[in-house]
C-alpha positions as CSV (number, residue, x, y, z in Angstrom):
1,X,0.0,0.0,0.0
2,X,1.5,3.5,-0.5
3,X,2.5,5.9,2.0
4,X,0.7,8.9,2.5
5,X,3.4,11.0,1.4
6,X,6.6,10.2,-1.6
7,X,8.5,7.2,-0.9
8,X,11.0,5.1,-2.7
9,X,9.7,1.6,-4.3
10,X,12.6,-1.0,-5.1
11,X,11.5,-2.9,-7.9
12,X,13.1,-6.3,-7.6
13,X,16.1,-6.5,-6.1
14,X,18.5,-4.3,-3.3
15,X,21.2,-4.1,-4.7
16,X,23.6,-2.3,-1.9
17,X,27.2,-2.6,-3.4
18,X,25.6,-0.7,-6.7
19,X,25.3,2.9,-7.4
20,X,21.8,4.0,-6.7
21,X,19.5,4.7,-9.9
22,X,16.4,7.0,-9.1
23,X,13.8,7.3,-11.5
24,X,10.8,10.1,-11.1
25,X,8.1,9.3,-13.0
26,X,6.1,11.1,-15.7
27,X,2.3,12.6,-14.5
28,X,0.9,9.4,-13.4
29,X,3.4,9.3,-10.3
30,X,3.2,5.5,-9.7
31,X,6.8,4.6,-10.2
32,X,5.4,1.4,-12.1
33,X,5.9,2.3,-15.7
34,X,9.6,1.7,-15.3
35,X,8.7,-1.9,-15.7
36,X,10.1,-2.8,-18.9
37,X,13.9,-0.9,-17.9
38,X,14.2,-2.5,-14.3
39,X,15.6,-6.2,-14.8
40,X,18.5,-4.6,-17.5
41,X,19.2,-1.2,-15.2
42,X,19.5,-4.1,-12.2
43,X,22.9,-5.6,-13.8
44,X,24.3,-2.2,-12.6
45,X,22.4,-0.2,-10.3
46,X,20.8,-0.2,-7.0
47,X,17.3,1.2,-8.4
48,X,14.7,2.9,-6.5
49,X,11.1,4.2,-7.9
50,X,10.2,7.2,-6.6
51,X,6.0,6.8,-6.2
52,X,3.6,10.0,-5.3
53,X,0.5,9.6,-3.8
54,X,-3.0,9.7,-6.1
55,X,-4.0,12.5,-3.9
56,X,-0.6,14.5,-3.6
57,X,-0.7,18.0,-3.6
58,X,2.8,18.9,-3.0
59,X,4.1,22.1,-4.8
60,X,7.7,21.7,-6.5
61,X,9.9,23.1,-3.5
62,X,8.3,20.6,-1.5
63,X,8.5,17.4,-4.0
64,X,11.7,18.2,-4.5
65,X,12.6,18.6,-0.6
66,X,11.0,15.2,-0.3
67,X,13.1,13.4,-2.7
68,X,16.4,15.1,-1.6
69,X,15.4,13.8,2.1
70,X,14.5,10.3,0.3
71,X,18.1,10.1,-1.5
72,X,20.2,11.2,1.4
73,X,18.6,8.2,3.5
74,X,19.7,5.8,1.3
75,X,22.8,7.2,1.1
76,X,23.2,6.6,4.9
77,X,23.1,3.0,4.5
78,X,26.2,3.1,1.7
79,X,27.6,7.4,1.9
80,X,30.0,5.9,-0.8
81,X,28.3,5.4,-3.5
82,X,27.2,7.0,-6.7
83,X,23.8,8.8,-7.8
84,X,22.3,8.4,-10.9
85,X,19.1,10.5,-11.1
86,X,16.6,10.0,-14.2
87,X,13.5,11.5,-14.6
88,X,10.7,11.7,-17.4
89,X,8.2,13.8,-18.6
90,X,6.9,15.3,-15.1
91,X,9.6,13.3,-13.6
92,X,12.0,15.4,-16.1
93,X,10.8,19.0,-14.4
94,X,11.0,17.1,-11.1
95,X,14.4,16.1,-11.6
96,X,16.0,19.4,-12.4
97,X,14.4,20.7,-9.1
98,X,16.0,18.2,-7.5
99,X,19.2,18.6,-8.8
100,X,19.3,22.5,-8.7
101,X,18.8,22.0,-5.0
102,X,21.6,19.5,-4.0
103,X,23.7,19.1,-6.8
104,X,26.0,17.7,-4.6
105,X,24.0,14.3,-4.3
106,X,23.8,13.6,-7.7
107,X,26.8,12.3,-10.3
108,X,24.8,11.9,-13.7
109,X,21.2,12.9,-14.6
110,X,19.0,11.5,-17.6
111,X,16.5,13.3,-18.6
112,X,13.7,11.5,-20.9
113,X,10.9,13.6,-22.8
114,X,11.0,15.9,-19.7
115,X,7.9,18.9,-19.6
116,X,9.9,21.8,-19.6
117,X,8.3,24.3,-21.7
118,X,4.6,24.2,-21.2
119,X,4.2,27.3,-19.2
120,X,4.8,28.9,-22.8
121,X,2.0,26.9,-24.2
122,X,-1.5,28.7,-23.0
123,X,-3.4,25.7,-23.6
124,X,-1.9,23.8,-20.5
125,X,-3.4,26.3,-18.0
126,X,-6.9,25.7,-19.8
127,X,-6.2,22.2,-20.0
128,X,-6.1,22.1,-15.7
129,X,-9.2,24.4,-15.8
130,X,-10.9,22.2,-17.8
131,X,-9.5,18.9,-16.4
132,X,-11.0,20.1,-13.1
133,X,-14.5,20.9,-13.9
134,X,-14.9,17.5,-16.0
135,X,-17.2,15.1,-14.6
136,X,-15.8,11.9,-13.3
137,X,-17.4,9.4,-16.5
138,X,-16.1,11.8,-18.8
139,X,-12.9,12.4,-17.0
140,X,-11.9,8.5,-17.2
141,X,-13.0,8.3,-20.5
142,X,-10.6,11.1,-21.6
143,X,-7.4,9.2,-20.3
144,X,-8.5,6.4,-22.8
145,X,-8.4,9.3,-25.4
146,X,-4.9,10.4,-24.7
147,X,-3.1,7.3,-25.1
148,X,-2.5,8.1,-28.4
149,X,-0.8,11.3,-27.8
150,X,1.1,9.9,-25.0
151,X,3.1,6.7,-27.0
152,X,3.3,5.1,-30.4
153,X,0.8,2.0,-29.8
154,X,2.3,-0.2,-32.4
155,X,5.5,-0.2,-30.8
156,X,4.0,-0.8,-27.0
157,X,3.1,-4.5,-26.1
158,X,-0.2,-4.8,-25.2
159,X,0.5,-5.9,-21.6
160,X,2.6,-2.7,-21.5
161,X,-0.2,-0.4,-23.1
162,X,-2.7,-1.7,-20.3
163,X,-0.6,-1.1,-17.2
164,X,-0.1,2.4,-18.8
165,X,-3.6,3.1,-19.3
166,X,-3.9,1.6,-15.5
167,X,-1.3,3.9,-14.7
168,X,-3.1,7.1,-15.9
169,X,-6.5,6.1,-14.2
170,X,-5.4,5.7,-11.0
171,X,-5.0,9.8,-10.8
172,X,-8.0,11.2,-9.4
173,X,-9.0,14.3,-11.8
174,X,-8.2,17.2,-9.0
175,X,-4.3,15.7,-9.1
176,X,-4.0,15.7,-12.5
177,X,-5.3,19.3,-12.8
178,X,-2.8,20.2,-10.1
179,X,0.2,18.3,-11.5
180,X,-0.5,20.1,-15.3
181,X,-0.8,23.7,-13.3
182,X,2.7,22.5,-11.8
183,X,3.9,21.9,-15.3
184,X,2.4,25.1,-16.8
185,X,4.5,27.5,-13.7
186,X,7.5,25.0,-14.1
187,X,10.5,27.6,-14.7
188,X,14.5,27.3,-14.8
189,X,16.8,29.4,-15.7
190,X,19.6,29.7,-18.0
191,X,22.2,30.7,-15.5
192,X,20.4,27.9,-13.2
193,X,21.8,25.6,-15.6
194,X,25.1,26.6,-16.5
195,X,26.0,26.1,-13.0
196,X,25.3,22.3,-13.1
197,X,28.9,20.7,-14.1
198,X,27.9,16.7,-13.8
199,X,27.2,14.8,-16.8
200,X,23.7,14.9,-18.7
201,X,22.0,12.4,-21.4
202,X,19.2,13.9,-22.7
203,X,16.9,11.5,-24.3
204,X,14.0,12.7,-26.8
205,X,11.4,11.6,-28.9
206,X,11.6,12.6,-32.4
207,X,7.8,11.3,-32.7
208,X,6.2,12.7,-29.7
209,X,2.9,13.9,-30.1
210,X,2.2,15.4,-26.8
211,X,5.6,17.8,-26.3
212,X,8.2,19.6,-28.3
213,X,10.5,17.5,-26.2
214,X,13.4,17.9,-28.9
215,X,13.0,21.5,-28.5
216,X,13.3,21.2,-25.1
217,X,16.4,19.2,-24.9
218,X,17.9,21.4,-27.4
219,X,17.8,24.1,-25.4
220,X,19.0,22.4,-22.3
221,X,22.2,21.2,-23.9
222,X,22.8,24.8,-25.1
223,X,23.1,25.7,-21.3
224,X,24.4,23.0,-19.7
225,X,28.2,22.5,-19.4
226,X,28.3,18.8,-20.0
227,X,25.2,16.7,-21.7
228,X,24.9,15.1,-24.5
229,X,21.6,14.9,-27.2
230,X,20.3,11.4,-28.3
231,X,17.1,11.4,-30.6
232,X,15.2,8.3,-30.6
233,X,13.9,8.9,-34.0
234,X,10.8,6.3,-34.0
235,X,9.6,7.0,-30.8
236,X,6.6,8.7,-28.8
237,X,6.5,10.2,-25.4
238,X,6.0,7.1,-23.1
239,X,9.4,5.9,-24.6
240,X,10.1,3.7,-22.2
241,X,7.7,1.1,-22.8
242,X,8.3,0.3,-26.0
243,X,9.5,-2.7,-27.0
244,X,12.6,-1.9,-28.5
245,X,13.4,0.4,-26.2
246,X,16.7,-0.3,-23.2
247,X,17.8,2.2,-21.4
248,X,20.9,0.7,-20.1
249,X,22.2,-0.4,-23.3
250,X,21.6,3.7,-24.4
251,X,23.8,4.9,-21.6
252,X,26.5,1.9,-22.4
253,X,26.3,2.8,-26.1
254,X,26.9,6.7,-25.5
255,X,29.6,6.3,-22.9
256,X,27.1,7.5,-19.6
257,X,28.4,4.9,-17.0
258,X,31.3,5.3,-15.0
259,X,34.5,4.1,-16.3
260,X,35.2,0.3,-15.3
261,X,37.3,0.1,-12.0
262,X,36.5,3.1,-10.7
263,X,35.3,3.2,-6.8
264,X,31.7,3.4,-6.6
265,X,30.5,7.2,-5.7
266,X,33.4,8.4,-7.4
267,X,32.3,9.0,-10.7
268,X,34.6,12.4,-11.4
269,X,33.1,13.4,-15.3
270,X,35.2,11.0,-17.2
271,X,33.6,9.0,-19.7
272,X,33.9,5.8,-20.8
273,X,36.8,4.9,-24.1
């Protein structure tokens, strides 16, 4: 059962010798739609799911207080150790909250599709308005609608499509109006960035129908001192279900784990020959 307030799910396994991998999720908040990444990202990492409450109400400062707080306890059991921090779509704006605050805690960040831009986008504040007011039938009915913006179906088993749909229904209507009013105020700057100096893989969907995440990312590596792009050129938003899709074999295949032999927590900002 979930806590009444953020808390850390471990998928499968502890893995305490192993850097710690922290995923935020995208709007739904469940920390189960990392599903289809956990056994591969458990060959390396210690990973941890960060899950949010249906009925959470937290504004960023405080989310991102929370997860700080979450981190350094598990960094109490093992203080050695290394941080990689990934977040997605919400989970993206979360992330960079978090990191802004305690930059310290963290030695690599991915960032997937993450919701950067939509206070630029007028529609969003509307869309909360609107997502509010909608009765509960039509309100359920609407998340069945979206699933098309939100991934490419064909590429997304059918086992995977129906825990995402799950996913999105488990958020009452009044949360998902708050989290999109989160998104639409979400706001970092460009010196903000340029004072982050640990690696960044940015992740984005060439075929994304709900966010200009390219755009987005574009703009981030502009400003940040050390990230690299990757476009995933056939995929939609909800990347990480697809079929096709492994994260840890991404971050292998553009040099974004820590060079072999090196102590654990003690990442530095070399990459990998």
């Amino acid at each position: 059962m979930l806590e009444s307030s953020p808390c850390f799910l471990t998928p499968r396994l502890l893995q305490p010798n192993y850097p710690l991998f922290i995923f935020l999720p995208g709007m739904d908040g469940t920390g189960q739609l990392l599903r289809t990444q956990t056994e591969g990202l458990e060959a390396c990492f210690d990973v941890r799911c960060l899950a949010i409450p249906p009925t959470d109400l937290t504004p960023w400062e405080g989310l991102s207080e929370q997860v700080v707080t979450l981190v350094e306890q598990e960094l109490k059991k093992a203080p050695d150790r290394g941080v990689y921090l990934c977040g997605e779509s919400f989970g993206g704006c979360l992330a960079m909250k978090v990191v802004l605050r305690s930059p310290e805690l963290f030695q690599r960040v991915i960032l997937i599709n993450p919701a950067l831009s939509l206070k630029h986008h007028p529609w969003m504040k509307l869309g909360a308005q609107i997502t509010g007011m909608l009765p509960d039938p039509l309100y359920r009915m609407s998340t069945v609608g979206l699933l098309p913006w939100l991934s490419r179906l064909e590429r997304i088993s059918r086992e995977d499509r129906q825990a995402l749909l799950q996913a999105m229904k488990t958020v009452p209507k009044s949360t998902s109006a708050w989290r999109m009013s989160l998104l639409s105020q979400f706001e970092v700057s460009e010196a903000e960035l340029q004072q982050l100096t640990q690696p960044f893989l940015l992740l984005g969907s060439q075929r994304d129908s709900l966010l200009p995440s390219l755009t987005e990312l574009k703009w981030l590596m502009e400003n940040l001192q050390n990230s690299r792009l990757v476009v995933l050129p056939y995929s939609g938003h909800a990347c990480l279900l697809e079929a096709d899709m492994n994260l840890l074999d991404l971050m292998k295949e553009h040099n974004f784990l820590a060079a072999k032999g090196l102590p654990q927590g003690n990442l530095n900002q070399s990459w990998i020959t």
